[in-house]
Residue, then its C-alpha position, 0 to 999 in steps of 0.5 A: x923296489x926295497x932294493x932300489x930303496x935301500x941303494x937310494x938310501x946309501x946314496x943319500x947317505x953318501x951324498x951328506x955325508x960329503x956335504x958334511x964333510x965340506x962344512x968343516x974343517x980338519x980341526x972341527x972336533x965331531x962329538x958322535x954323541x952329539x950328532x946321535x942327538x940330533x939324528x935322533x932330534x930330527x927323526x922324532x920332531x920330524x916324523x910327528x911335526x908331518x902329521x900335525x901340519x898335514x893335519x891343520x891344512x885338512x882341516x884349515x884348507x880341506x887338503x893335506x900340503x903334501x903326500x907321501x908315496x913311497x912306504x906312507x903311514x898316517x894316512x900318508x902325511x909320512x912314511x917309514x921312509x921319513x923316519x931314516x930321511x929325517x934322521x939323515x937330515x939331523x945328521x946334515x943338520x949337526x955340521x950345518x949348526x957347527x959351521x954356523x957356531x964357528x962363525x965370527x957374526x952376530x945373531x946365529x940362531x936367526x941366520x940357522x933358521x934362516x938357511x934350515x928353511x933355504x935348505x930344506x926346500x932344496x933338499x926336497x926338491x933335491x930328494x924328489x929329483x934323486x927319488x924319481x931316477x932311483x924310483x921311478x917315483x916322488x918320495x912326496x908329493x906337494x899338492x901345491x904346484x908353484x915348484x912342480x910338486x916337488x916342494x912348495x913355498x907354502x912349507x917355507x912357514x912351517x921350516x922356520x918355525x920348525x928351525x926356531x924351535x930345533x934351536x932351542x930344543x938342541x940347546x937344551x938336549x946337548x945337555x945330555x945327549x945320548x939319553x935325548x937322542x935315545x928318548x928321541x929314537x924310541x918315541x920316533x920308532x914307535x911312531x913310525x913302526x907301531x902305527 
């Protein structure tokens, strides 16, 4: 399975890195800092946000919303996987946030949060799908089965406002990028790895 992983993984990367490149335009100036911190961003507050949601639903709800099949850690509300997953997902994130800047409309951080929370729903189910033909599996699994397990509308709270605070979290960290995005990267590796 780790060779299938990994193939899955630069499939992945293939994938985005193509979404990307259509969200911009031959003279969108792409700052490798930038997009350092918010990979970094991403795998931190993703990785640990996991855990805490899945944390409230057992206790509010008595069950966690999703579960982790592939590598899981922490009781399988992540995963080692995740850590990659959420910092590819920071990648996407820094075109998606550019293209959204580039635009002449008002009230831009509503409409990010507003396609964040779209978005992600598409891409588990996207991810889910892609995981099942390279792994035979799910990397998660929502227990909740109003979209086949593949996410769920049930997540959609949580993303917006996981995108309102990534708003503001990556207004402040552009500030100095590359030591956020490295303190980012250590406390997510930490998390992750040091379980």
């Amino acid at each position: 399975m780790d060779i299938n992983l990994i193939i899955f993984f630069l499939y992945l990367v293939a994938v985005i890195y193509l979404v990307g490149f259509t969200l911009v335009n031959s003279l969108t100036e792409v700052r490798i800092r930038e997009v350092y911190m918010y990979s970094g961003t991403l795998a931190l507050i993703g990785c640990i946000s996991e855990v805490a949601v899945n944390s409230f639903c057992r206790v509010v709800f008595d069950a966690p919303l999703w579960i982790y099949l592939v590598t899981p850690i922490h009781q399988g509300d992540t995963s080692i996987f995740a850590f990659f997953q959420w910092s590819l997902y920071g990648y996407h994130l820094y075109f998606v946030h550019k293209k959204i800047q580039s635009l002449k409309v008002k009230h831009k951080a509503s409409i990010f949060v507003l396609v964040l929370s779209i978005e992600a729903l598409l891409l588990e189910i996207f991810v889910n799908i892609s995981s099942n033909f390279f792994l035979n599996t799910f990397i998660f699994y929502y227990m909740p089965e109003d979209m086949g397990h593949l996410t769920s509308v049930f997540v959609l709270p949580v993303y917006v406002l996981g995108g309102a605070i990534l708003n503001e979290t990556f207004k402040r960290f552009l500030r100095d990028p590359v030591f956020f995005g490295t303190l980012s990267f250590a406390i997510a590796f930490i998390f992750v790895f040091l379980e």
